[in-house]
C-alpha positions in Angstrom: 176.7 173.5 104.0 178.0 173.0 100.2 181.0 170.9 99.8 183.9 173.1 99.2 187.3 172.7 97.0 189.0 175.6 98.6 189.7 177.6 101.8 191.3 180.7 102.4 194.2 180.0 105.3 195.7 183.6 105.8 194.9 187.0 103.8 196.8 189.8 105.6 197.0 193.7 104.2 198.9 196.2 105.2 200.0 199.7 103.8 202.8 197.9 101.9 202.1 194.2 101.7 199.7 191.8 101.3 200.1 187.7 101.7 197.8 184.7 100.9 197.6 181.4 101.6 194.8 178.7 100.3 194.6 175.2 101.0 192.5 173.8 97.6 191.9 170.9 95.6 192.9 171.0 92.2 191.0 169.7 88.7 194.0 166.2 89.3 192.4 165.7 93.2 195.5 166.7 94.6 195.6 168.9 98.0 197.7 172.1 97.4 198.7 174.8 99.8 198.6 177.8 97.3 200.2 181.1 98.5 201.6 184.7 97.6 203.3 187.7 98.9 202.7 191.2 97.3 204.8 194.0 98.3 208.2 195.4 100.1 208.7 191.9 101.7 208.9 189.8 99.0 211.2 192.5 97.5 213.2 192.7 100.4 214.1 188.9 100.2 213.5 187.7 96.6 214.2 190.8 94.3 211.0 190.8 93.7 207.6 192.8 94.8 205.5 189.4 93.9 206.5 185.9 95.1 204.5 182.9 94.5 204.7 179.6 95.9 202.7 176.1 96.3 203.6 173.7 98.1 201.6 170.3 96.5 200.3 166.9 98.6 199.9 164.3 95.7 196.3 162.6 95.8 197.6 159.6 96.4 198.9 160.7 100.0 195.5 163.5 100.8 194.0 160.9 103.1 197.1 159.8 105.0 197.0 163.8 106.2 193.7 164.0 106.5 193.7 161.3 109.1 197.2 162.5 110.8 195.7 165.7 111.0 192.2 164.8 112.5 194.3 162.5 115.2 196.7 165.8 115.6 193.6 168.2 116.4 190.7 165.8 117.8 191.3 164.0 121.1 188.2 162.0 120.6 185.4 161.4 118.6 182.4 163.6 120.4 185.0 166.6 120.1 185.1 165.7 116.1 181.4 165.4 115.9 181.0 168.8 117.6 183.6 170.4 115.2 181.4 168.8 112.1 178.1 170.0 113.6 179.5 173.8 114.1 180.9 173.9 110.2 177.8 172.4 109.0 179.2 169.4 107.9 177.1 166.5 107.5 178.2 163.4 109.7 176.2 160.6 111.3 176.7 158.8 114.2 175.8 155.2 115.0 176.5 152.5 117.2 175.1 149.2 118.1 173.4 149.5 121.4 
């Protein structure tokens, strides 16, 4: 697997909207949830048929939810590994016996 800089979290179309959200890295290293909604909805609530919004996790604070987040969704380590192995990710395990 190539190391990738952005993922695309939700992309739902119907007949008379269409949202978007995509969790990235940007050119500073921060971790931004980008999104958008196209369509009656966003006109419905904002005025508007197009709203756009990011919601933006300063570098210096990416690894404190990277590691709350794998506690949140791993319950231990073989369950992480398996997770790696199935996206392709490349992870090596070790130990001292």
């Amino acid at each position: 697997m190539s190391k990738i800089r952005e993922i695309v979290m939700l992309d739902v179309r119907t007949e008379k909207d269409h949202s978007s959200l995509v969790a990235k890295i940007d050119d500073d290293n921060n971790l931004v949830l980008e999104g958008y909604d196209v369509g009656e909805a966003p006109k419905k609530y904002w005025g508007d048929s197009d709203y756009e919004y990011w919601l933006v996790i300063n570098k210096d604070y990416k690894d404190t939810v990277l590691l709350w987040l794998i506690k949140e969704r791993f319950e231990d380590d073989s369950h992480f590994k398996s997770w790696l192995d199935e996206k392709g990710i490349p992870n090596e395990f070790s130990s001292w016996v």
